[in-house]
Kinemage of the C-alpha trace (Angstrom):
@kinemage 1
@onewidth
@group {chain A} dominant
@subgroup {mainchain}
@vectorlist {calphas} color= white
{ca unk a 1} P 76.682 106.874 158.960
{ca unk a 2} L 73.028 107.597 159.995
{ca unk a 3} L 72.178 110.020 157.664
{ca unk a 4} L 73.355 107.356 154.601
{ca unk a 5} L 71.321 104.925 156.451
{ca unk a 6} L 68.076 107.064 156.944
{ca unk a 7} L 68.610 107.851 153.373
{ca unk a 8} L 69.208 104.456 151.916
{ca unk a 9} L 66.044 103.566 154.277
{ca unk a 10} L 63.853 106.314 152.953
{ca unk a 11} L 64.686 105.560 148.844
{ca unk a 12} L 63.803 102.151 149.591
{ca unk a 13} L 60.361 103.055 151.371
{ca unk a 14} L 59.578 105.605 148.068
{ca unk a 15} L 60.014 102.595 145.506
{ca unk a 16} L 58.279 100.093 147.893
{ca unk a 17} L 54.894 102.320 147.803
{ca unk a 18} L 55.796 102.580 143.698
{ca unk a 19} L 55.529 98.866 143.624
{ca unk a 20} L 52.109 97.091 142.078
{ca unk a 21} L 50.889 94.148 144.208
{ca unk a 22} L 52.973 91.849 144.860
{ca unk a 23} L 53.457 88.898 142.790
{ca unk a 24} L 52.927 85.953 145.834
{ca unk a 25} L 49.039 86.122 147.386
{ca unk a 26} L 48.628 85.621 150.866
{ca unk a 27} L 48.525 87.590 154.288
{ca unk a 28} L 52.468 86.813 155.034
{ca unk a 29} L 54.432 90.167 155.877
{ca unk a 30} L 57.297 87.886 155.255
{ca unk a 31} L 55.922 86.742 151.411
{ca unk a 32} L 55.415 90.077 150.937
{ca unk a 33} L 58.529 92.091 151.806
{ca unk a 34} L 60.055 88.655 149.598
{ca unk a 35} L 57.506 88.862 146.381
{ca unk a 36} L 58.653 93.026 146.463
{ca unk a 37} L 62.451 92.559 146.495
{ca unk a 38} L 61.958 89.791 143.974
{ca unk a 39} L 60.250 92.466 141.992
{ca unk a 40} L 63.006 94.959 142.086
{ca unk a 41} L 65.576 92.066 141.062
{ca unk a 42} L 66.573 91.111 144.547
{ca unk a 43} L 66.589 87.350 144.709
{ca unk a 44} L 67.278 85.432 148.105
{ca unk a 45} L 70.485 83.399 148.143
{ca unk a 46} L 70.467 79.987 148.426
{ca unk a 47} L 71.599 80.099 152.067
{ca unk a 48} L 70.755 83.134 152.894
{ca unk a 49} L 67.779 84.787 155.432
{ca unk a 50} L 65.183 87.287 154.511
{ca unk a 51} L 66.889 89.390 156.950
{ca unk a 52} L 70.372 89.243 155.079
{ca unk a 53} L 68.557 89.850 152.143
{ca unk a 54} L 66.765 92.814 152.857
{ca unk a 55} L 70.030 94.448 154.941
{ca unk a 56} L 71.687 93.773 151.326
{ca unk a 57} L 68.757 95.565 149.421
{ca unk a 58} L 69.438 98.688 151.368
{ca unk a 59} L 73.219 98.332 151.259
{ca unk a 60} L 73.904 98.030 154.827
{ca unk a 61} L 75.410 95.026 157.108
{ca unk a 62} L 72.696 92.725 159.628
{ca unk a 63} L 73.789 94.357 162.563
{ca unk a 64} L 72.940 97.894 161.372
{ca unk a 65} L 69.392 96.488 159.855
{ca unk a 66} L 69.143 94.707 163.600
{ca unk a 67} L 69.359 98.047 165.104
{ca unk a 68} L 67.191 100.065 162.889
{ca unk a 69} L 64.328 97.666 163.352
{ca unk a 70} L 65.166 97.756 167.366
{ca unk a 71} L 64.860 101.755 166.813
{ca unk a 72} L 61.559 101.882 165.022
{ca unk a 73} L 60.215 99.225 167.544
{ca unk a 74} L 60.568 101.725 170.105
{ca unk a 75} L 63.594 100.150 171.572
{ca unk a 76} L 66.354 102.634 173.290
């Protein structure tokens, strides 16, 4: 399961630093990471976080994005 994660992780870093500018101006990490998966036809549901939305990009669950982040943040 981690190794499909780190991999899933790592294809989605590559076509992140493919990406042009983003679409949305402004110094929000949050706009950002939103105007890039917009780009790569990701839309946010009506209902749903950019959190959820991102976890879906990569094709894994909240909880798993939730501890990836927790991991990269130095968390044990």
């Amino acid at each position: 399961m981690q190794s499909k994660l780190k991999s899933r992780l790592a294809l989605l870093e590559k076509a992140m630093r493919k990406l042009p500018p983003p679409a949305v101006p402004g110094p929000s990490p949050a706009l950002l990471l939103a105007s890039r998966l917009a780009e790569m036809g990701i839309e946010r549901g009506p209902s749903e976080s950019l959190a959820d939305t991102t976890a879906r990009a990569m094709g894994i669950s909240i909880v798993q994005l939730r501890a990836k982040l927790w991991l990269v943040a130095g968390g044990s």
